[in-house]
TORKOL-4160 file (C-alpha; in steps of 0.2 Angstrom, whole numbers, padded with zeros to 4 digits, m for minus):
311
<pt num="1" X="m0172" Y="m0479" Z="m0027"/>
<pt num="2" X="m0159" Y="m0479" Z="m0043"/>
<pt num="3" X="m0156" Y="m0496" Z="m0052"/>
<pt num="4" X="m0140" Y="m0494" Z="m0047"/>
<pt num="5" X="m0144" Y="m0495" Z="m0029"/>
<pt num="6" X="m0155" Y="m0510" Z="m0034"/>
<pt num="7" X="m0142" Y="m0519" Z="m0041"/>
<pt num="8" X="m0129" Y="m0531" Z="m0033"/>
<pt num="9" X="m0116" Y="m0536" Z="m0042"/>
<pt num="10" X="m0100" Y="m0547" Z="m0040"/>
<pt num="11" X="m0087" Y="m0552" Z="m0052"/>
<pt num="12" X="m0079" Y="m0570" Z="m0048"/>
<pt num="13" X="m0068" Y="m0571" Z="m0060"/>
<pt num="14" X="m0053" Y="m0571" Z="m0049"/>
<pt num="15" X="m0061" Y="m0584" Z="m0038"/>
<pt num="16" X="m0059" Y="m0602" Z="m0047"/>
<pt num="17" X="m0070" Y="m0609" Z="m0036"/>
<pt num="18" X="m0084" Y="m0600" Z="m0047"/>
<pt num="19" X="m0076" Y="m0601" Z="m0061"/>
<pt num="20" X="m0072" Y="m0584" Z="m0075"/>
<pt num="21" X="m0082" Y="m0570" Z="m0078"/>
<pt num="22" X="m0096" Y="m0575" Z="m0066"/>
<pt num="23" X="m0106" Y="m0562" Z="m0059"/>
<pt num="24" X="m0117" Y="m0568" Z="m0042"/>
<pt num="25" X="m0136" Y="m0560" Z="m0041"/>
<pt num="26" X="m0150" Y="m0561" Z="m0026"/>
<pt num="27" X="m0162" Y="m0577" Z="m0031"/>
<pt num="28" X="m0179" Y="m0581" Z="m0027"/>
<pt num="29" X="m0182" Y="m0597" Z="m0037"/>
<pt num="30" X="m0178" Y="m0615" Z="m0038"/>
<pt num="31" X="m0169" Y="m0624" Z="m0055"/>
<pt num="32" X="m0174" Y="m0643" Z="m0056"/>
<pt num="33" X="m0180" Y="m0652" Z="m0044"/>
<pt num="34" X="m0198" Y="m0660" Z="m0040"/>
<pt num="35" X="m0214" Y="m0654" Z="m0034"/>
<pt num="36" X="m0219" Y="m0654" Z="m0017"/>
<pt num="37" X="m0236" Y="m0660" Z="m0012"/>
<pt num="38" X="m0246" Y="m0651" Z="0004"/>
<pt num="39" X="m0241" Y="m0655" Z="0020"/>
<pt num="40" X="m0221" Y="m0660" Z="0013"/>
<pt num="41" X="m0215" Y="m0642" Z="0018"/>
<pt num="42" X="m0226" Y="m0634" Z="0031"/>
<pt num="43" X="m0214" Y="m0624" Z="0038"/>
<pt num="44" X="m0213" Y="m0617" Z="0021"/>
<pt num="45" X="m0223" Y="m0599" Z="0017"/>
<pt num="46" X="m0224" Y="m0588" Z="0002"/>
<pt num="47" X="m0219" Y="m0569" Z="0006"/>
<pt num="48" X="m0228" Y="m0560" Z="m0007"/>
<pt num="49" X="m0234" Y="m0539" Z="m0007"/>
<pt num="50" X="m0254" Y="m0540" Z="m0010"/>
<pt num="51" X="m0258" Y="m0530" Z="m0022"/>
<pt num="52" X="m0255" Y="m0513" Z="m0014"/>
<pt num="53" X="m0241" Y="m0505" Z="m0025"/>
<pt num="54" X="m0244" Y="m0507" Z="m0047"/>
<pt num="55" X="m0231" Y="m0513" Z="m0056"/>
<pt num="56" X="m0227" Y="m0532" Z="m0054"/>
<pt num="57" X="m0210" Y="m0541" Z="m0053"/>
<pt num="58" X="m0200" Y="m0552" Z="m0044"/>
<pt num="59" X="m0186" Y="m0546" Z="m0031"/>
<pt num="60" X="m0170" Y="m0548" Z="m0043"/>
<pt num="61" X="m0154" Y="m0537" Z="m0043"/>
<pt num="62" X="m0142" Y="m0539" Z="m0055"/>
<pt num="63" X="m0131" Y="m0527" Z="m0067"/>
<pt num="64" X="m0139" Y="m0533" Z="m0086"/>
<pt num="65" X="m0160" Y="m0534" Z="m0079"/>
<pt num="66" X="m0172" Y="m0522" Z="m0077"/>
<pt num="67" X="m0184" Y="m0528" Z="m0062"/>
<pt num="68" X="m0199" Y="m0524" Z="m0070"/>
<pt num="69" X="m0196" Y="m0538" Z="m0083"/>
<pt num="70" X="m0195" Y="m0552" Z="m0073"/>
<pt num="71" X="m0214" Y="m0555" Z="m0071"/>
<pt num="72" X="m0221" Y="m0569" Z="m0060"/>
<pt num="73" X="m0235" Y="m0577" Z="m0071"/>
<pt num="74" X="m0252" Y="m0573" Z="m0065"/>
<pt num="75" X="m0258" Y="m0589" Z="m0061"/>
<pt num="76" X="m0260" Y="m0587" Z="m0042"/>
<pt num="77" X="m0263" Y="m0572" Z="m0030"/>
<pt num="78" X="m0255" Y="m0558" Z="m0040"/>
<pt num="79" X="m0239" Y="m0554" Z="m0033"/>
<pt num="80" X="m0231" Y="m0539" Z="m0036"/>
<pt num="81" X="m0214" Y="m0544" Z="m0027"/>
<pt num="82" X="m0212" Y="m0558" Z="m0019"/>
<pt num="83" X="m0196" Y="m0571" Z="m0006"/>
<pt num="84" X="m0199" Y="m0588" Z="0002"/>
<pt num="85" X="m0197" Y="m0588" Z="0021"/>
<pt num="86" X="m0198" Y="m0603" Z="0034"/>
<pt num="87" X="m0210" Y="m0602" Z="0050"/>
<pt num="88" X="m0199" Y="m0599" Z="0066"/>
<pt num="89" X="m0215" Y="m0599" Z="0078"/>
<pt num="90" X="m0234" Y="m0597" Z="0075"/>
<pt num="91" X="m0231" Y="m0577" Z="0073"/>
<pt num="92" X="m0214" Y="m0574" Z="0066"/>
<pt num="93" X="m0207" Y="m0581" Z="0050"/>
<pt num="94" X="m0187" Y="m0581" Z="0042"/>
<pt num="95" X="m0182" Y="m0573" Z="0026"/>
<pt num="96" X="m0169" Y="m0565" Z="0019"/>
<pt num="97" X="m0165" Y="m0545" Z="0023"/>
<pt num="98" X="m0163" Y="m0540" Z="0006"/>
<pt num="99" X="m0181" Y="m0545" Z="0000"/>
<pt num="100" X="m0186" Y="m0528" Z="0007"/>
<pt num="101" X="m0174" Y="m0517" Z="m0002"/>
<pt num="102" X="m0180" Y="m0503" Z="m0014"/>
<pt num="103" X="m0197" Y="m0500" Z="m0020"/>
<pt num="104" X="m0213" Y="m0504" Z="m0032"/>
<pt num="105" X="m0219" Y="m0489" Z="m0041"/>
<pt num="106" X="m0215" Y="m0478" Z="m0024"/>
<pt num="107" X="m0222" Y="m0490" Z="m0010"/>
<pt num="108" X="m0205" Y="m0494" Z="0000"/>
<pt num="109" X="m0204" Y="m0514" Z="m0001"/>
<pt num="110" X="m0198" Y="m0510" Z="0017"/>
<pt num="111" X="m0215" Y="m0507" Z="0022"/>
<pt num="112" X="m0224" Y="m0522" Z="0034"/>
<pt num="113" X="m0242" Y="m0518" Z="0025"/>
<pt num="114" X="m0239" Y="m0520" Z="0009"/>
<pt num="115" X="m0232" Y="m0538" Z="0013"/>
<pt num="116" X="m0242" Y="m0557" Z="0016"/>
<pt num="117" X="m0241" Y="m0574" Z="0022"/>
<pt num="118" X="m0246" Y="m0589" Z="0012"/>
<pt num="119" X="m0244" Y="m0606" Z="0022"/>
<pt num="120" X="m0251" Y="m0624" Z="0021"/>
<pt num="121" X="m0251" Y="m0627" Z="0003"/>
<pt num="122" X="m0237" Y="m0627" Z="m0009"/>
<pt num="123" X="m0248" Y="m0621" Z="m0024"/>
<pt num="124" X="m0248" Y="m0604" Z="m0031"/>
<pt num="125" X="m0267" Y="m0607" Z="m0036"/>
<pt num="126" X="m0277" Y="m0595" Z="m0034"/>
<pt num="127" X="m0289" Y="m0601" Z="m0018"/>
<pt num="128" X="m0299" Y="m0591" Z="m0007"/>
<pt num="129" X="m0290" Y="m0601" Z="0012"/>
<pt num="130" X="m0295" Y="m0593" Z="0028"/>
<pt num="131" X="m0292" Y="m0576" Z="0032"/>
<pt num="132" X="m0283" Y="m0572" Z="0049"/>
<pt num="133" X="m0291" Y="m0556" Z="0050"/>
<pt num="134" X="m0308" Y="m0560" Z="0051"/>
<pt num="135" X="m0309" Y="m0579" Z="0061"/>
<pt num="136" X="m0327" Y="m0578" Z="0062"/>
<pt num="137" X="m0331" Y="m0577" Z="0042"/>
<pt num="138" X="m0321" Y="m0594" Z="0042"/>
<pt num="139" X="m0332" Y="m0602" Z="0056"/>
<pt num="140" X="m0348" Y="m0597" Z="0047"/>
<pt num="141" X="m0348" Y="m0596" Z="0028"/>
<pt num="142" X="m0335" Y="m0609" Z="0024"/>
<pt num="143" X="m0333" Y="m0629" Z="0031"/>
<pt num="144" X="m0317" Y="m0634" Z="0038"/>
<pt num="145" X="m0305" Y="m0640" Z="0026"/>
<pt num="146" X="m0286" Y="m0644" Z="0032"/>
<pt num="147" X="m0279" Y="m0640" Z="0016"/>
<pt num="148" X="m0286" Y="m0622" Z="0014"/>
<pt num="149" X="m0270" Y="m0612" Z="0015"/>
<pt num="150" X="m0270" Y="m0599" Z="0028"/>
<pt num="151" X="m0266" Y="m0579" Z="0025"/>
<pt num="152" X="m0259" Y="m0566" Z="0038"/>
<pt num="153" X="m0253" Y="m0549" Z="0034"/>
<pt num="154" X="m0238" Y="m0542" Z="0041"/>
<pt num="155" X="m0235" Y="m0532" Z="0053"/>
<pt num="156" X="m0216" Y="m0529" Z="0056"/>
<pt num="157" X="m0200" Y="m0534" Z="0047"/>
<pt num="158" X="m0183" Y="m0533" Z="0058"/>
<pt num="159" X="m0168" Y="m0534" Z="0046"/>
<pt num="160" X="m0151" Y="m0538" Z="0053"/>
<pt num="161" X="m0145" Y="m0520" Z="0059"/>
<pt num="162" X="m0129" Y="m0525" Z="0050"/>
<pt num="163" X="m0136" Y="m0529" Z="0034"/>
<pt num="164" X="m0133" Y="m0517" Z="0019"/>
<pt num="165" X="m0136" Y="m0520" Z="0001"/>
<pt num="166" X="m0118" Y="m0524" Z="m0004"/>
<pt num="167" X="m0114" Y="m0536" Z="0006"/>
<pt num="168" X="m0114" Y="m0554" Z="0003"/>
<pt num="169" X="m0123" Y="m0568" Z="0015"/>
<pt num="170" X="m0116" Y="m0560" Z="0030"/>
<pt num="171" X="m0133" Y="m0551" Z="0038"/>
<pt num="172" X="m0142" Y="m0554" Z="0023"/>
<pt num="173" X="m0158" Y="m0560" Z="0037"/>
<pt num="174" X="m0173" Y="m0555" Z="0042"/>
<pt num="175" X="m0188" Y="m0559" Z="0053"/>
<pt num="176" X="m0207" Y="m0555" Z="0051"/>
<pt num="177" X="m0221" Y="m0553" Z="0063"/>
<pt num="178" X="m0237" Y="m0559" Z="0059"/>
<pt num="179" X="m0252" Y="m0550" Z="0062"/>
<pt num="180" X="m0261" Y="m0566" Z="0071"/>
<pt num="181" X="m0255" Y="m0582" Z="0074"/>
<pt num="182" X="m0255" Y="m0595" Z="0063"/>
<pt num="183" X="m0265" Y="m0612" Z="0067"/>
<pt num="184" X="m0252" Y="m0625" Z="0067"/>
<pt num="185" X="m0257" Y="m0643" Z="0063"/>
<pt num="186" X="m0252" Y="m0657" Z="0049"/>
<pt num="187" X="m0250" Y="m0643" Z="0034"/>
<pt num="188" X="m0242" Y="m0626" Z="0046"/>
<pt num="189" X="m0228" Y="m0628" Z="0058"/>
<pt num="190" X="m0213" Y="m0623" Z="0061"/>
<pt num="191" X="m0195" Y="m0630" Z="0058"/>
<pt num="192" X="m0179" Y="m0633" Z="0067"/>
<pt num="193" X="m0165" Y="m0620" Z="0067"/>
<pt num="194" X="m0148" Y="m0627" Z="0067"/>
<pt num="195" X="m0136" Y="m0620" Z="0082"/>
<pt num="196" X="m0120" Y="m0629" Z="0079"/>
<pt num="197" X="m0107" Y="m0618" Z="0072"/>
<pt num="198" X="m0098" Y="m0632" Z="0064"/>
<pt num="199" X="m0111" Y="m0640" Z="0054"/>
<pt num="200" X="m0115" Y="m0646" Z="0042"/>
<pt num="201" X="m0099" Y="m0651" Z="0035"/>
<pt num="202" X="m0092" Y="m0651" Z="0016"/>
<pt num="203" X="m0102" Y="m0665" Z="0007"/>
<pt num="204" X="m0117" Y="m0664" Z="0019"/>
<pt num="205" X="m0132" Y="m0670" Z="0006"/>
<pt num="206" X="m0144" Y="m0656" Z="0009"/>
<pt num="207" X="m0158" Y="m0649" Z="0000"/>
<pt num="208" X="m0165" Y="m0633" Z="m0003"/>
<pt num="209" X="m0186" Y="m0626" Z="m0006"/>
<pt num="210" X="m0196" Y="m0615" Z="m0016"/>
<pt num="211" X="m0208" Y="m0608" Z="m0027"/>
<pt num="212" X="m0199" Y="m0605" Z="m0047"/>
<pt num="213" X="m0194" Y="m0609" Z="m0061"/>
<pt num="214" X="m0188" Y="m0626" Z="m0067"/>
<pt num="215" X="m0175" Y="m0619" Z="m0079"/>
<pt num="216" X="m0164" Y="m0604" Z="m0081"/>
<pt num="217" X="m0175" Y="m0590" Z="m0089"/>
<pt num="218" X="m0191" Y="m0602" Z="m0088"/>
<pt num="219" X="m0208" Y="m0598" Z="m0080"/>
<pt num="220" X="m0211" Y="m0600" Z="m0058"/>
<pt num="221" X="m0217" Y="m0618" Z="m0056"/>
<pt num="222" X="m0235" Y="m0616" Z="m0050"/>
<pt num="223" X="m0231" Y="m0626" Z="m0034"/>
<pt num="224" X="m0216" Y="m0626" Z="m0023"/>
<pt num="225" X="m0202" Y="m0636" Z="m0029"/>
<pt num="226" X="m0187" Y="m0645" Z="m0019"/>
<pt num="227" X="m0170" Y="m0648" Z="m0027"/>
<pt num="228" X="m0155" Y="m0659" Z="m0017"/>
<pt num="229" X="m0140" Y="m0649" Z="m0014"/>
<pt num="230" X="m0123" Y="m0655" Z="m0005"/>
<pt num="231" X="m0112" Y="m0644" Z="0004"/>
<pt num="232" X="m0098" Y="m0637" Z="m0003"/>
<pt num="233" X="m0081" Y="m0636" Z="m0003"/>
<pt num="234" X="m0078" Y="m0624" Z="0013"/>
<pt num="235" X="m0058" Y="m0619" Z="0005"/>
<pt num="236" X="m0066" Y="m0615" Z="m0011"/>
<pt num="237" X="m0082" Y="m0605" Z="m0003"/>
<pt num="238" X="m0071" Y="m0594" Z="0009"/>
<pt num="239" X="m0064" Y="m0589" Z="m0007"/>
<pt num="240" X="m0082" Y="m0579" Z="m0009"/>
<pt num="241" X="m0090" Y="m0576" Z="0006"/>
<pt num="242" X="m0085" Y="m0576" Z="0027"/>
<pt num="243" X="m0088" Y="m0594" Z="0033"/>
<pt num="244" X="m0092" Y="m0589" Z="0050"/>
<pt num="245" X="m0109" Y="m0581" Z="0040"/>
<pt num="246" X="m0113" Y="m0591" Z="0023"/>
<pt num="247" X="m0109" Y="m0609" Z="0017"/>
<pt num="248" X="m0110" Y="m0614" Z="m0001"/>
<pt num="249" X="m0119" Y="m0627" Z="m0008"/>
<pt num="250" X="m0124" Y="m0634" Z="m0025"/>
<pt num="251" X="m0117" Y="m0642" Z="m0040"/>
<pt num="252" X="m0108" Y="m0637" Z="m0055"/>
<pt num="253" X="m0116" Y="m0642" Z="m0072"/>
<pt num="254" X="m0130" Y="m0651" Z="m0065"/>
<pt num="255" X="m0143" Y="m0639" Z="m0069"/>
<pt num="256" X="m0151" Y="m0640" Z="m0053"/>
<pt num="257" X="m0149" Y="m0626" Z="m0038"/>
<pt num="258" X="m0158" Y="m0608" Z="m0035"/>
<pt num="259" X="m0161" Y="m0595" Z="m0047"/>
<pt num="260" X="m0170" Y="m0576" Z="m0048"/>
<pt num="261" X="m0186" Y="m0579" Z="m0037"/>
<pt num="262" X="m0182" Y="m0590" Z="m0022"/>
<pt num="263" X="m0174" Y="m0579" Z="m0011"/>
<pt num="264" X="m0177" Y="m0582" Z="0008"/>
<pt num="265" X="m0180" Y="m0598" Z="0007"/>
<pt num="266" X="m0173" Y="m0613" Z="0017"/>
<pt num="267" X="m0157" Y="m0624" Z="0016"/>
<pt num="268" X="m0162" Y="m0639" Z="0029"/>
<pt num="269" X="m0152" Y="m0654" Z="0030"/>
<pt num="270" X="m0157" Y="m0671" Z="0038"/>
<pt num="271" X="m0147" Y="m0676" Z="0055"/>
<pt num="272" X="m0148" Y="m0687" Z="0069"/>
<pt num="273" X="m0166" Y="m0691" Z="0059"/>
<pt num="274" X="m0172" Y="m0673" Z="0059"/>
<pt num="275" X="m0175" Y="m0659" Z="0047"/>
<pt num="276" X="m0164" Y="m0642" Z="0054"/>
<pt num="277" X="m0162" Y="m0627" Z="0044"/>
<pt num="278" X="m0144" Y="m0622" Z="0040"/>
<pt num="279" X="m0145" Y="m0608" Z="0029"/>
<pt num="280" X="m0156" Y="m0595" Z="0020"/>
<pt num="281" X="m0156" Y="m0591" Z="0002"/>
<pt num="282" X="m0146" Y="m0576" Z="m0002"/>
<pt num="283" X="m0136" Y="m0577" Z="m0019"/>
<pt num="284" X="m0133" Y="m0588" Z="m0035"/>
<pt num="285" X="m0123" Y="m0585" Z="m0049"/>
<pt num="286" X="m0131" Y="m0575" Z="m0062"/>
<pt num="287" X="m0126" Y="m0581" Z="m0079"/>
<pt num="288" X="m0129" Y="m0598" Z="m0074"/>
<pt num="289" X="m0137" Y="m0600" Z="m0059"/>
<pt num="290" X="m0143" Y="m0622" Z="m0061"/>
<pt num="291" X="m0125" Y="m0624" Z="m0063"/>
<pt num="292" X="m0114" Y="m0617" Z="m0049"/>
<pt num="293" X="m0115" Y="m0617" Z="m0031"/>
<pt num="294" X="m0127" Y="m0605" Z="m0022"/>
<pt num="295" X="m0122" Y="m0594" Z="m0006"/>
<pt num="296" X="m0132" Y="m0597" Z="0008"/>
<pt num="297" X="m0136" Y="m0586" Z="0026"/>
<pt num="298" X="m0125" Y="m0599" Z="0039"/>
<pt num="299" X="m0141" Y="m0597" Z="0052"/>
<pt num="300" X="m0131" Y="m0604" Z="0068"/>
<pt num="301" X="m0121" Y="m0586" Z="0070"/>
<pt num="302" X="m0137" Y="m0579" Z="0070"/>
<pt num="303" X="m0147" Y="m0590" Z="0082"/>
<pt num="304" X="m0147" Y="m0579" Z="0096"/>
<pt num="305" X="m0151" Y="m0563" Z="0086"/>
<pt num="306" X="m0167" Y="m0571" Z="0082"/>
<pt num="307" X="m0172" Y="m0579" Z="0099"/>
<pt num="308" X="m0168" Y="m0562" Z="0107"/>
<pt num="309" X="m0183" Y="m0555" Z="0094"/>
<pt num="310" X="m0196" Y="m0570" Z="0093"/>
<pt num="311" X="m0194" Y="m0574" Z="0111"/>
C-alpha cells in the first residue's frame, strides 16, 4: 500500500472549534494522565501483531511521518504494530477498524494471524502469562498466579462494512474473535456498552485508557495510562465530524488527551454508579494532540451491529 493510502489527513483550519492550521491524525496513545495498576482496567487489552511480519512501528497515519519511525520501545513483547481494544465477551474484543489498514513489510495488517491479545495486566513487561493455546502446559509446568496476563491469538477481525480509510469516526469500528476464550475473573472481564443515543451529554466528566506516551513525541508509558476527559461542546464538534457517529472529548491547552499509539481504545464514563463505554479512539489532532479535543467512535449507533456479530 502507498503512503498515500496510509495517510489521513484533515485540515481544520476552517473549523474554530479546532482552532487554525490543525491537521487531525489516527492515535494510539495516551498524553498525561496516571498509571493504572492490575486489576483497574480488566476490560482493557493490548492488540498487538506477534512478531510475524519485520519491520516495527506503531499504527500512525499522518501527512509529515513516515510509519516506520514511530518505534514502540522494546521493553515488552516486541510489537510490530499495535491499538487498544476493550473485551466485549470472553471471545470477542472492540477496536478501532482502521488499526488494520495497510501492511508491515508485505503482511496485510488485515490479516487475523499475524494479530494477539494481551489481557489482565496493564504492564508492557515482558512476562511469559499463560498461553490459551496450549491450557495444559499452564496446569503442569507453572503455579497459578492471578496476575499472569493471559494471551490468545486471533482468529477473525470484522470491520464496519462502511468503514473506509477517509472517513472520520463514522465506521471507524471493529470487532475481533479470539481463538479461545478468555478466563474472566478479578483481572479479565468485560465492560459495559453504552445504548443511549443521547448520552453522555456536553460536560460529561469522562476518561479515557491506554498504553503510551506521557507527552507529545515522548516514549509509550510501560504500563497502561488513564487520563480524565470531559465531553465536549456538541455545536462546536458537529463542526468536524456527524454526531449521530462520533463525540468529541478533551481539553484545549491542558496537555492531557490521546496521541499516536492509542487507537481503539475506550472512552467510559461513570453513570447511575457504573462504568459504560461511550466511545472508541479514532482521531486527535496532529500537531498538538495533549491540547485539543479528541474524536471519538459514538458506540450506541453501533450497538446492534456488534450484538448481531458476538451474539
Amino acid at each position: 500500500m502507498s503512503c498515500v493510502s496510509l495517510f489521513l489527513v484533515l485540515c481544520l483550519g476552517c473549523f474554530t472549534a479546532f482552532g487554525d492550521d490543525h491537521v487531525l491524525s489516527r492515535v494510539r496513545r495516551i498524553i498525561g494522565g496516571t498509571p493504572l495498576s492490575d486489576g483497574e482496567a480488566p476490560y482493557l487489552t493490548f492488540v498487538f501483531t506477534d512478531g510475524t511480519s519485520r519491520g516495527k512501528r506503531s499504527i500512525f497515519r499522518s501527512s509529515f511521518q513516515d510509519p516506520q519511525t514511530t518505534n514502540p520501545p522494546g521493553n515488552f513483547d516486541d510489537p510490530k504494530a499495535f491499538c487498544t481494544g476493550s473485551l466485549v465477551n470472553e471471545q470477542w474484543a472492540l477496536t478501532a477498524a482502521h488499526c488494520f489498514d495497510g501492511t508491515t513489510s508485505g503482511v496485510s495488517l488485515s490479516d487475523p494471524s499475524v494479530w494477539r491479545l494481551k489481557l489482565g495486566t496493564a504492564s508492557l513487561r515482558k512476562t511469559r502469562g499463560n498461553s490459551k493455546r496450549f491450557p495444559w502446559f499452564n496446569q503442569r509446568f507453572r503455579k497459578t498466579n492471578a496476575h499472569s496476563p493471559q494471551y490468545v491469538e486471533i482468529d477473525r477481525i470484522i470491520r464496519h462494512p462502511d468503514y473506509t480509510e477517509d472517513s472520520l469516526a463514522k465506521d471507524d469500528i471493529a470487532v475481533v474473535r479470539l481463538r479461545e476464550p478468555v478466563d474472566f475473573g478479578p483481572y479479565v472481564r468485560n465492560i459495559e456498552f453504552n445504548t443511549d443515543s443521547d448520552y453522555p451529554p456536553d460536560g460529561t466528566e469522562c476518561f479515557t485508557q491506554g498504553w503510551g506516551c506521557t507527552t507529545n513525541d515522548g516514549p509509550v508509558s510501560r504500563v497502561a495510562r488513564t487520563v480524565d476527559l470531559p465531553i465536549y461542546d456538541s455545536a462546536d464538534c458537529s463542526n468536524v465530524v456527524d454526531m449521530d457517529y462520533g463525540l468529541c472529548a478533551g481539553y484545549f491547552n491542558e496537555n492531557k488527551g490521546v496521541c499516536s499509539g492509542d487507537s481503539g481504545g475506550p472512552l467510559i464514563c461513570e453513570r447511575d454508579g457504573n462504568f459504560v463505554q461511550v466511545g472508541v479512539t479514532s482521531l486527535a489532532n496532529k500537531d498538538d494532540p495533549g491540547n485539543s479535543p479528541a474524536i471519538f467512535v459514538r458506540v450506541s449507533k453501533y450497538i446492534n451491529w456488534i450484538q448481531s456479530i458476538v451474539s
